[in-house]
MIPA-794176 format. One record per residue (C-alpha): residue in one letter; x, y, z. Coordinates in steps of 0.001 Angstrom, whole numbers, plus 500000, padded with zeros to 6 digits. Layout:
AXYZ
...
***
This chain:
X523429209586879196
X520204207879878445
X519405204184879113
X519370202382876015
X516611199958875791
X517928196040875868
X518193194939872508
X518488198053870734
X521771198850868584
X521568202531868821
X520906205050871817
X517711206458872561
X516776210436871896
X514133212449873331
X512455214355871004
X509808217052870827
X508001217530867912
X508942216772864185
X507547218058860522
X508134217268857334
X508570218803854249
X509656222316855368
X511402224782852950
X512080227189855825
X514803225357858254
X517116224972855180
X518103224619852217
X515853222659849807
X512638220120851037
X513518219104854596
X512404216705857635
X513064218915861268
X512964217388864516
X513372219163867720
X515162217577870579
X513902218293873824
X515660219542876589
X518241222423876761
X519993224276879908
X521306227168878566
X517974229618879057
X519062232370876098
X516634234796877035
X513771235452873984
X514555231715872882
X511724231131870539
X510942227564871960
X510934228257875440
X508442224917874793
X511178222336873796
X514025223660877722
X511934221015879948
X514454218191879965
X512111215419880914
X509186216659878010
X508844215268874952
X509246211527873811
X512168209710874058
X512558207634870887
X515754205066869402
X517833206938867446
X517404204122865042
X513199204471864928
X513484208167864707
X516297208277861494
X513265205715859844
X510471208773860316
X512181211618859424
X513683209560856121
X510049208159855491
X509339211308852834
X512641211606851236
X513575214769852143
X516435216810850266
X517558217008853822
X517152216776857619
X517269219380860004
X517866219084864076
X517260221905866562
X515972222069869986
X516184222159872843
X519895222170872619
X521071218673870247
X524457218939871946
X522878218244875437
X521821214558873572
X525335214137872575
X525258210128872233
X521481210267870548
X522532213166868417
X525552210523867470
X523364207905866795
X520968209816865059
X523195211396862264
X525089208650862318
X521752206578860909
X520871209248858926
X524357209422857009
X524378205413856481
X521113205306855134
X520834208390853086
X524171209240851982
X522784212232849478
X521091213958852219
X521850216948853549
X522321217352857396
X521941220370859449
X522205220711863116
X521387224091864784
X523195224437868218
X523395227114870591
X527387226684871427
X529791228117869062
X531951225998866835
X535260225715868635
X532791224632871823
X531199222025869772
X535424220783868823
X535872220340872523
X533243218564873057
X533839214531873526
X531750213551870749
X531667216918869118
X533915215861866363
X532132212973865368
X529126214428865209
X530234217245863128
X532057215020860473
X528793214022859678
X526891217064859227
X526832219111855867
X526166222413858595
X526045223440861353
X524529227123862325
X526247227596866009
X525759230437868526
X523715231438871633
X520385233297870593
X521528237097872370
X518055239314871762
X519287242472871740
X521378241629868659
X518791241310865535
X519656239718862322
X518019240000859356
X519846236600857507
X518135233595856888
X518594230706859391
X520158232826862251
X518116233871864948
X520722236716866228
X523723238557864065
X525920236882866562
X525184233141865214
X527344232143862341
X526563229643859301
X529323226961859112
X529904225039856146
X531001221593856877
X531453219953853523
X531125220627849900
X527269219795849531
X526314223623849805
X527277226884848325
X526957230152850273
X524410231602848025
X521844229096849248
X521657230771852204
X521196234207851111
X517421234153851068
X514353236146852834
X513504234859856280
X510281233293856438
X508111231143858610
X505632227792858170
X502386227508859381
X502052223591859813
X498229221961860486
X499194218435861570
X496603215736860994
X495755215582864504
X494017219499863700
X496814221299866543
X498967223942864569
X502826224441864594
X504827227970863412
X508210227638862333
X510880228830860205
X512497232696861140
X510355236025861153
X511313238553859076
X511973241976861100
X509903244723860990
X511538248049860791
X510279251270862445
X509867254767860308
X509288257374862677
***
């Protein structure tokens, strides 16, 4: 658990990068943060970057719901790293999140399955605040070709009524992101490429 800094009313979250205004990590105009720090080494992960426990900033869950609301997203999406290896920041975060913007759509990706997430001490809480979660270990050797899954073993779980199914029966696609600060970030989900022979 991390420290929480004196004074502060909600508990701190490392974090490694965040963009705004992506159309590929969900549906409709979203804010994504990725948490920093995960354990569980899938092999192929695509952001081998964001493992490293101790990388990234650590920021009040509090300070971090105020940035990624700044733009008025549609919605907010969290990946990693692993956000269930965060559990009290990923609390406090969605918790902020849901208070403050009630019409927004939350999304967590998470490499544990749902019934893992159930069992988890907070895992309940967390997930009555989410809109979806899209839960599974990344496993290479099993390609998908649907949007928001990274392997045909992950599943899309819808948590509450906000969504249909059909918004998430789109073409994968990725972002190319130039940040004011001139460094480039790629996200979103590569189509696959199929051989002819």
């Amino acid at each position: 658990m991390m420290a929480q800094a004196p004074g502060a009313t909600c508990p701190e979250i490392r974090v490694h990068a965040i963009v705004h205004q992506s159309v590929s990590n969900g549906p409709g105009v979203r804010s994504v943060v990725w948490l920093q720090g995960c354990s569980r080494g899938c092999p192929g992960c695509f952001n081998p970057e964001t493992h490293p426990a101790q990388g990234g900033q650590q920021i009040g869950a509090s300070e971090l719901a105020d940035e990624l609301l700044a733009v008025q997203p549609s919605g907010v999406s969290i990946s990693g790293g692993e956000p269930f290896e965060q559990p009290e920041g990923l609390l406090g975060l969605v918790t902020q999140l849901r208070q403050r913007a009630p019409e927004s759509s939350l999304l967590v990706f998470t490499g544990y399955r749902l019934e893992e997430v159930r069992s988890m001490p907070l895992g309940r809480a967390i997930l009555s605040r989410l809109d979806v979660l899209v839960a599974g270990p990344y496993v290479e050797s099993l390609p998908s070709h649907q949007w928001l899954v990274g392997s045909s073993n992950q599943t899309i779980h819808l948590l509450s009524m906000r969504h249909e199914p059909e918004q998430f029966v789109r073409p994968r696609q990725i972002e190319v992101v130039l940040r004011p600060d001139g460094t480039v970030c790629t996200t979103g989900f590569r189509a696959l490429l199929r051989t002819v022979a």
